[in-house]
C-alpha positions as CSV (number, residue, x, y, z in Angstrom):
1,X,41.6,-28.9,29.5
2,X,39.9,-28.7,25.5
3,X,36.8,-27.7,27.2
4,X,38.0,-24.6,29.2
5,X,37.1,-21.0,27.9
6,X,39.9,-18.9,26.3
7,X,40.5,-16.6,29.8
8,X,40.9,-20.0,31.8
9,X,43.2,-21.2,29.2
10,X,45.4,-18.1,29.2
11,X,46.3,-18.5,32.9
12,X,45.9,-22.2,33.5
13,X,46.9,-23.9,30.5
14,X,50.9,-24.9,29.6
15,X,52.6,-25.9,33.3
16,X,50.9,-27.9,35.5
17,X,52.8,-28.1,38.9
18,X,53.5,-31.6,40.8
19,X,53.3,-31.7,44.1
20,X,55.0,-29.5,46.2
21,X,56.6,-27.7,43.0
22,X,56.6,-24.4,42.4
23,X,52.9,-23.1,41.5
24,X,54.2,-20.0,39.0
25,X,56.3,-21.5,36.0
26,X,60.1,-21.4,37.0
27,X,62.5,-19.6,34.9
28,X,64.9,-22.1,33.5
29,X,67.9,-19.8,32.6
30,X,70.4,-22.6,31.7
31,X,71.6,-23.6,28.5
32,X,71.8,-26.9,29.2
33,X,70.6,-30.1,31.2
34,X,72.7,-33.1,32.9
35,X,71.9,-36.2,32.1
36,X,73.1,-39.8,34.0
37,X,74.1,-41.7,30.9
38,X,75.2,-41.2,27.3
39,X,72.7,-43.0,25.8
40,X,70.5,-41.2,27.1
41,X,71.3,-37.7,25.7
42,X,72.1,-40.0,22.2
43,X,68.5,-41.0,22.3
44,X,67.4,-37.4,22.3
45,X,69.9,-36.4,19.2
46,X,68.4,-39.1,17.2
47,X,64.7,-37.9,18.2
48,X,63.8,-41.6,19.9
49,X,62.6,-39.5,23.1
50,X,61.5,-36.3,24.1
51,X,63.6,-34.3,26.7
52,X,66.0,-31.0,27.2
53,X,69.6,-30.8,26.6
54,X,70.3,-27.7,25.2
55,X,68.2,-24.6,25.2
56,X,68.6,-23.6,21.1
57,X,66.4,-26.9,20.5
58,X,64.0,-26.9,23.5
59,X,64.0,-25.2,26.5
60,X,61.3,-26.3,29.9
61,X,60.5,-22.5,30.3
62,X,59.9,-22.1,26.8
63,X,58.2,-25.5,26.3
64,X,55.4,-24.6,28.9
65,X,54.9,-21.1,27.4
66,X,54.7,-23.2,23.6
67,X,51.7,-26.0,24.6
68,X,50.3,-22.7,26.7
69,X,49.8,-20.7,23.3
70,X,48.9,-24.2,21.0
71,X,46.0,-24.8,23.6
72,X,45.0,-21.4,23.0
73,X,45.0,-21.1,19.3
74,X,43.5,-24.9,19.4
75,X,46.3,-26.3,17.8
76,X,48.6,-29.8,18.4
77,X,51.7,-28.3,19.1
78,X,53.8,-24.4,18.6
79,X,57.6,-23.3,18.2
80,X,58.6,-20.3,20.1
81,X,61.2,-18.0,18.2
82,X,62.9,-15.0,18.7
83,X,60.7,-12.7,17.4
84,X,57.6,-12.4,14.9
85,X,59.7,-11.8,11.8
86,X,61.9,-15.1,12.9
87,X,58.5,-17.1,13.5
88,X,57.2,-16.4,9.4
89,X,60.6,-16.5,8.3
90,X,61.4,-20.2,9.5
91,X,57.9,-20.8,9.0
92,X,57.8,-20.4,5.2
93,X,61.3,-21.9,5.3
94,X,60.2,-25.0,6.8
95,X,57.8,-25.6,3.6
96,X,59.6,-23.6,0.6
97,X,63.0,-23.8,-0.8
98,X,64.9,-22.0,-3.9
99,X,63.1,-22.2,-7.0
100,X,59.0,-22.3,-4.7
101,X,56.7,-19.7,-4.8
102,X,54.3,-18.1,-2.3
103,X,51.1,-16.6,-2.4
104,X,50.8,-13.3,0.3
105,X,48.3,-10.2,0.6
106,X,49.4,-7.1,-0.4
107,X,48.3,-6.0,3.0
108,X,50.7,-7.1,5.1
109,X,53.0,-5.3,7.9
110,X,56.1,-3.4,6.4
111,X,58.7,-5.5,7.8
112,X,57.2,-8.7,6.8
113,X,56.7,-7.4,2.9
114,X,60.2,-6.4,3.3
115,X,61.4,-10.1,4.4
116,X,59.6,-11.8,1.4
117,X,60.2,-9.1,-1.2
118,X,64.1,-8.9,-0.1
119,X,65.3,-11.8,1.9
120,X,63.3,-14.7,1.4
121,X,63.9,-13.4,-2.4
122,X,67.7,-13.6,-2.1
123,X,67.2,-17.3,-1.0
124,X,64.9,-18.1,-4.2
125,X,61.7,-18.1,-2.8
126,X,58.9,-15.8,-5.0
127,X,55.9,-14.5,-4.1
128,X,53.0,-13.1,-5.7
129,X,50.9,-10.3,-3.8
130,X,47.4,-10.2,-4.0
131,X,44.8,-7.5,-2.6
132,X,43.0,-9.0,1.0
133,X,39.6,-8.9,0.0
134,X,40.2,-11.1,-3.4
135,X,37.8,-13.4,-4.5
136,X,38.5,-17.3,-4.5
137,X,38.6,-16.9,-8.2
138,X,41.4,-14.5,-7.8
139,X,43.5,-16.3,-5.1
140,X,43.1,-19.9,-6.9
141,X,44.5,-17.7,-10.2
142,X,47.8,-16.6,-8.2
143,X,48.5,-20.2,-7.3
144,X,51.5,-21.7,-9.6
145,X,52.9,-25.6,-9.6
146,X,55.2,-24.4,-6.9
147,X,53.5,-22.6,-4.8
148,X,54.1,-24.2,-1.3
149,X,51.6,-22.1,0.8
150,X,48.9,-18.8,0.9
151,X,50.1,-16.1,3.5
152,X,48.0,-13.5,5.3
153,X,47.7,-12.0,8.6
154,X,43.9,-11.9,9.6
155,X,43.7,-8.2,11.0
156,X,46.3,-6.4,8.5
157,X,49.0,-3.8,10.3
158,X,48.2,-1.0,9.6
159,X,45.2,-1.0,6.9
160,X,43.1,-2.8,9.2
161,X,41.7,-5.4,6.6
162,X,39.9,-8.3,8.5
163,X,41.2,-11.3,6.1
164,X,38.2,-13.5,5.4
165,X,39.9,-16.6,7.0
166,X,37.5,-19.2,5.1
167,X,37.4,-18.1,1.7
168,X,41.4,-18.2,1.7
169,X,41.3,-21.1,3.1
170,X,38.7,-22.6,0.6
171,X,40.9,-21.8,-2.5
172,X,44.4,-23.0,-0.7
173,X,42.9,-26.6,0.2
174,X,41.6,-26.8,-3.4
175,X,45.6,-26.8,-4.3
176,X,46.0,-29.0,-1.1
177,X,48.7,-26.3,0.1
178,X,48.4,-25.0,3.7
179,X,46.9,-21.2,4.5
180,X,49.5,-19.4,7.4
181,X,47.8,-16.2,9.0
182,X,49.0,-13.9,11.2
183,X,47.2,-13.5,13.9
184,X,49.2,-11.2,16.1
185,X,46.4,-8.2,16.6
186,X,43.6,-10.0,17.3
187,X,45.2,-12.7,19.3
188,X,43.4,-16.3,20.5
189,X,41.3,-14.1,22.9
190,X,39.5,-12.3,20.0
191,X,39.9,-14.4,16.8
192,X,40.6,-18.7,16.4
193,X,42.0,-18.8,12.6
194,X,42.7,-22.6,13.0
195,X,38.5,-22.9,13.6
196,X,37.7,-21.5,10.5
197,X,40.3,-23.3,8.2
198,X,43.7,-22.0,8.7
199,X,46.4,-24.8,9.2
200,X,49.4,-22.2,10.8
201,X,49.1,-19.2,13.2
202,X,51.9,-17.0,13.8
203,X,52.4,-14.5,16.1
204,X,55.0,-11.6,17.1
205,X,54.4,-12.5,20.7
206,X,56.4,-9.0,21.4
207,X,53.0,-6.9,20.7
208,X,49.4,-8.3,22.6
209,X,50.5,-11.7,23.9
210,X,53.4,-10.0,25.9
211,X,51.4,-7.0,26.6
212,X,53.8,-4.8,28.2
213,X,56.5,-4.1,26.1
214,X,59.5,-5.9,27.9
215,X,60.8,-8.9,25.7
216,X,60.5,-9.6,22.1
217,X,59.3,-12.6,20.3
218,X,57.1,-14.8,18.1
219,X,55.2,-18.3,17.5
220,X,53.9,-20.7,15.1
221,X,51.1,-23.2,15.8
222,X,50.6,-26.1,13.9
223,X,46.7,-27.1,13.6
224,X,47.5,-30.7,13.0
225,X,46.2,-33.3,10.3
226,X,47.9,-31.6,7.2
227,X,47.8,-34.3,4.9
228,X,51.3,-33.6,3.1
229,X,51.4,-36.1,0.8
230,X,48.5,-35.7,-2.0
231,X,49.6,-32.5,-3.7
232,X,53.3,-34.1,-4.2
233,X,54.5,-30.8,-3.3
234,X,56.2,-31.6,0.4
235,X,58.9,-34.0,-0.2
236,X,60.8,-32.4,2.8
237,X,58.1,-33.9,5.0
238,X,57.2,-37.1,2.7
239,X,60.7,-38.4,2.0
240,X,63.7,-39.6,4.3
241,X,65.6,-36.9,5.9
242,X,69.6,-37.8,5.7
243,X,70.7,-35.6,8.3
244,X,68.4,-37.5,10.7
245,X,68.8,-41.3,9.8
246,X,66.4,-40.9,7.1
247,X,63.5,-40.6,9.4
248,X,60.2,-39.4,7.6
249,X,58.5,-36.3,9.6
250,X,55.0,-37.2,8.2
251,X,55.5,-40.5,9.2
252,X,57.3,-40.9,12.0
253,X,55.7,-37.6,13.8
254,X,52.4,-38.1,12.4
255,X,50.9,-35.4,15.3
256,X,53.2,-32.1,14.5
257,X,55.4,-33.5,11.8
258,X,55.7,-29.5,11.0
259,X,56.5,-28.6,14.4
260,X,59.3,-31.1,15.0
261,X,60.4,-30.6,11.9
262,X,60.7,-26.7,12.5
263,X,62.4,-27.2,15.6
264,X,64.9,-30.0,14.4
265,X,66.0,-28.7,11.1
266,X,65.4,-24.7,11.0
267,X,66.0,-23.5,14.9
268,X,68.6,-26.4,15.2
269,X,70.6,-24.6,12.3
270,X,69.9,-20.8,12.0
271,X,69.6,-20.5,16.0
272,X,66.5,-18.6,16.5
273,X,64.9,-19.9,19.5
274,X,62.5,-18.2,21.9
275,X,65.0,-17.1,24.8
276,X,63.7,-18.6,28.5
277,X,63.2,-15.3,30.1
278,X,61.3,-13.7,27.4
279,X,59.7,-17.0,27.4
280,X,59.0,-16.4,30.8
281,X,57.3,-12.9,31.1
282,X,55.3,-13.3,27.8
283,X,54.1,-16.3,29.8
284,X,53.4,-14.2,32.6
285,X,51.6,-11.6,30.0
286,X,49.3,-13.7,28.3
287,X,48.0,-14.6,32.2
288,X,45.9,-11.1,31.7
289,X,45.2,-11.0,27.8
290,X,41.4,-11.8,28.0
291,X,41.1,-8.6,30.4
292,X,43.6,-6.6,28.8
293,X,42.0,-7.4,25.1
294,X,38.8,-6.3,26.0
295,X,39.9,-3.1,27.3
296,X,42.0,-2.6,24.2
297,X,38.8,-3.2,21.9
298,X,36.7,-1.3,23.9
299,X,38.8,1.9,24.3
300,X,39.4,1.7,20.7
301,X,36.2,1.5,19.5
302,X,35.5,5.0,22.0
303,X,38.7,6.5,20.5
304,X,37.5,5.8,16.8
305,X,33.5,7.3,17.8
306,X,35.3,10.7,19.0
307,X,37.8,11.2,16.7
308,X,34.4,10.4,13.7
309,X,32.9,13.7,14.9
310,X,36.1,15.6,15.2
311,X,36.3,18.8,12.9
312,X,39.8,18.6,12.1
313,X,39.6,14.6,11.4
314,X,39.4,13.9,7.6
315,X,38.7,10.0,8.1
316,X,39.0,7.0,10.2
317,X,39.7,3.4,10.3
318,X,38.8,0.8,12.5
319,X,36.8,-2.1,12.2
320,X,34.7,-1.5,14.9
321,X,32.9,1.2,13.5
322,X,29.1,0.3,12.4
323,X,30.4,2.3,9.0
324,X,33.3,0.3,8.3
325,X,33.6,-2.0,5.3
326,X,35.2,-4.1,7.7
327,X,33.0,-4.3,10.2
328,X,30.7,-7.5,8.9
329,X,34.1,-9.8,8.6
330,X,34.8,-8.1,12.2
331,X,31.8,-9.3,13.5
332,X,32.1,-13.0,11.9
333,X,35.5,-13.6,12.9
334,X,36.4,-11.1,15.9
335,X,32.9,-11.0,17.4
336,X,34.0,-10.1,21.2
337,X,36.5,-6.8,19.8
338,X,38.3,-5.3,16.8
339,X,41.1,-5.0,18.7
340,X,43.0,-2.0,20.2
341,X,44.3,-0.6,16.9
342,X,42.9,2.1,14.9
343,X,44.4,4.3,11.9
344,X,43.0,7.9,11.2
345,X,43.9,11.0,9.0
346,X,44.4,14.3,9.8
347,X,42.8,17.3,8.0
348,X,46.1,19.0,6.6
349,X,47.8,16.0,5.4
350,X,51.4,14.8,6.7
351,X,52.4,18.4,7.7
352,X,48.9,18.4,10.3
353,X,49.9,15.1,11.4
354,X,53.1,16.0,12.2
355,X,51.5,18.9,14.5
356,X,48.9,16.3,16.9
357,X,51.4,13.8,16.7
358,X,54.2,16.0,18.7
359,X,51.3,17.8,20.7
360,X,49.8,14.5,22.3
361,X,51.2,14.5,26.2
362,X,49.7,10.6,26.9
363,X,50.3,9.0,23.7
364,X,54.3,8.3,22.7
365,X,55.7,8.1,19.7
366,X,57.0,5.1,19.5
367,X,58.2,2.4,16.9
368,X,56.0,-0.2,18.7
369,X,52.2,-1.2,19.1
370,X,50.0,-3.4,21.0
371,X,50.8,-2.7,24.9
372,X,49.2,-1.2,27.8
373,X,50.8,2.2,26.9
374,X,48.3,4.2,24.2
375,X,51.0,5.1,21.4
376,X,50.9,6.5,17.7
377,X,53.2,6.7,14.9
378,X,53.3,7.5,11.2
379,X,54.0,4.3,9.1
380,X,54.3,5.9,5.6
381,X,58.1,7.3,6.9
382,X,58.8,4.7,10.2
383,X,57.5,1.1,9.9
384,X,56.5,1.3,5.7
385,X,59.6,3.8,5.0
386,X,61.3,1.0,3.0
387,X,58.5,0.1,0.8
388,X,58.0,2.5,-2.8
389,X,55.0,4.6,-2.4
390,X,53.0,1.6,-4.6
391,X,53.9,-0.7,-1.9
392,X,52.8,1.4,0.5
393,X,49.4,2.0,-1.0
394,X,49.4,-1.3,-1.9
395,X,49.6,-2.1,1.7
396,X,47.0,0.5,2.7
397,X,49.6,3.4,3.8
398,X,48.6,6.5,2.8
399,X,50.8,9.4,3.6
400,X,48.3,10.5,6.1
401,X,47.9,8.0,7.9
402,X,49.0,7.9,11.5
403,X,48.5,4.9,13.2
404,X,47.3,4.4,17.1
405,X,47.6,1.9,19.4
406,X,45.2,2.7,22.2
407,X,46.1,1.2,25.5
408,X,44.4,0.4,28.7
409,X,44.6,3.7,30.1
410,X,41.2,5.7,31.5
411,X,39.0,6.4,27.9
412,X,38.7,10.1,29.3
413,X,42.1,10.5,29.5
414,X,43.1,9.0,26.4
415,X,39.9,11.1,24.2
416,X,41.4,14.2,26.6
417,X,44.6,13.8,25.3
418,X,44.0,13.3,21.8
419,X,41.2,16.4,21.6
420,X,43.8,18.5,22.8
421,X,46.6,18.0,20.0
422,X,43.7,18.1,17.4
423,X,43.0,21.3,18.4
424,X,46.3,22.5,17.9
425,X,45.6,22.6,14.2
């Protein structure tokens, strides 16, 4: 199964039907599973055997979906949550406490600047944002005693910064701390983080993994062979746990020791768990992700040429480009696409925006991205709109900016469509 290529993996991989069982992965809706003796569901309390008895912890549905998206990414095991916020929430959680610190890129999506700026703050957790494209020198600099990991998504949303996955990776493992990317835009299909150093992947499965816009969600994937005890810094995985008999997670779950601790300590107490039927369809999603991603990429990158030439287009961005400071770290880690997202700015400023953004007929306005459906919206006062205007620039929002999602949708259509409220201008 290691040996297939990514668009066998993406419909093959996870469930593997017995004989005379059901060839498409079933739907387990049910909360919970019957069991013959007490021991047995004792056993699975005390983590002495694997198994399902209650859908918060682990769910058959949701399990297949999980080893699905860790064969994908290349990694030992994964944790399906609720949604992407919920997957680097519980993920920094699992590794930081009050009084740690964390290392992130300025870059990152709104909501999840928001989360470490204002939530994860309230629970004593610091960080310390740097810009993307800092040099190792930089990166090693922001690292403190108690910094318990480096953060960074590897195609940012929306400044379209393609994180060079090795060099942050370089000056993390120099502290022996772990380096957790998001890698929700270019997905497996386009982009393996965990094959060029990274040691977690998270994803909101609700945007390409999903595909379609129907249930929300998110992952982790743990690459495996963290060594947790040299820095000193992971007691929570080096020393007894009492709420568990004093078992050791590095120890006695020497393969995923992060992902069973995940599931065991954080899902088993703040109740965030994938749910089986969104389990379910983003299963059935990821089935067409190598088709659907290239579509995205390449309708993009068509989108991005047109609107270059277009008088009443001040600038574009999107990795793609030949032009783009991006487009060498595009080509070294995201060599089949740059993805279906692009940013661009309108001459006129906000006010122009404005004007193509309620003209387009195809593309929706919408508080989404990364589905079938072509869609735009303007981050600096939806998605960014509780960031300061620093934070915003800091995270590559300008006020101008209005960011697409192109979808799978005929390119003619799509270039029609957007020509057309350009021109209203």
């Amino acid at each position: 199964m290691k040996n297939w290529k990514m668009e066998t993996k993406a419909v093959q991989s996870g469930y593997v039907p017995g004989n005379g069982e059901a060839r498409v992965l079933p739907l387990y809706q049910s909360t919970t599973f019957k069991y013959d003796d007490a021991q047995s569901v004792a056993d699975l309390f005390d983590l002495k055997r694997e198994g399902f008895f209650y859908s918060r912890l682990a769910n058959p549905t949701v399990d297949a979906f999980e080893r699905k998206i860790a064969d994908m990414e290349g990694g030992v095991a994964a944790v399906a949550l609720s949604s992407g916020q919920a997957a680097n929430a519980m993920t920094l959680m699992n590794l930081a406490e009050a009084g740690d610190h964390v290392v992130a890129v300025s870059s990152l999506y709104g909501g999840t600047v928001s989360l470490f700026t204002n939530t994860l703050k309230k629970c004593g957790i610091t960080f310390t944002f740097i810009a993307p494209d800092a040099d190792e020198a930089a990166i090693r600099a922001a690292i403190q005693p108690n910094t318990k990991a480096v953060f960074a998504e590897v195609l940012a949303n929306p400044a379209l910064v393609v994180l060079d996955i090795e060099r942050f990776a370089a000056a993390a493992h120099a502290f022996h701390i772990p380096l957790i990317v998001d890698n929700t835009f270019p997905t497996p299909y386009l982009c393996n983080p965990l094959a060029h150093g990274a040691d977690f992947v998270t994803h909101s499965t609700t945007k390409y993994l999903d595909g379609h816009a129907s249930s929300v969600g998110g992952i982790v994937v743990e690459k495996g062979g963290f060594d947790w005890a040299v820095s000193g810094r992971f007691a929570g995985f080096t020393e007894p746990d009492p709420s568990y008999h004093g078992l050791i997670y590095a120890k006695d779950f020497a393969a995923a020791p992060f992902s069973v601790k995940l599931r065991v300590q954080l899902v088993r107490d703040y109740g965030v768990p994938a749910a089986p039927f969104n389990a379910y369809l983003t299963n059935m999603g990821t089935e067409t992700l190598a088709l659907r991603m290239e579509r995205h990429s390449s309708n993009a990158l068509a989108l991005a040429k047109f609107l270059v030439q277009h008088p009443n287009v001040g600038w574009v961005n999107y990795p793609g480009l030949e032009d783009s400071p991006e487009h060498a770290m595009q080509l070294k880690y995201m060599p089949k696409g740059a993805s279906g997202v692009l940013c661009f700015g309108v001459k006129g400023g906000k006010a122009a925006g404005e004007v193509v953004m309620n003209a387009l007929k195809l593309a929706a306005i919408v508080v989404h991205v990364a589905d079938v459906r072509t869609c735009v919206l303007h981050p600096a006062s939806m998605t960014h709109r509780q960031l300061s205007e620093a934070e915003q620039i800091a995270a590559g929002v300008s006020p101008d900016l209005i960011r697409v999602s192109v979808g799978i949708e005929h390119i003619d259509d799509i270039i029609a469509d957007f020509d057309q409220a350009l021109n209203k201008i």
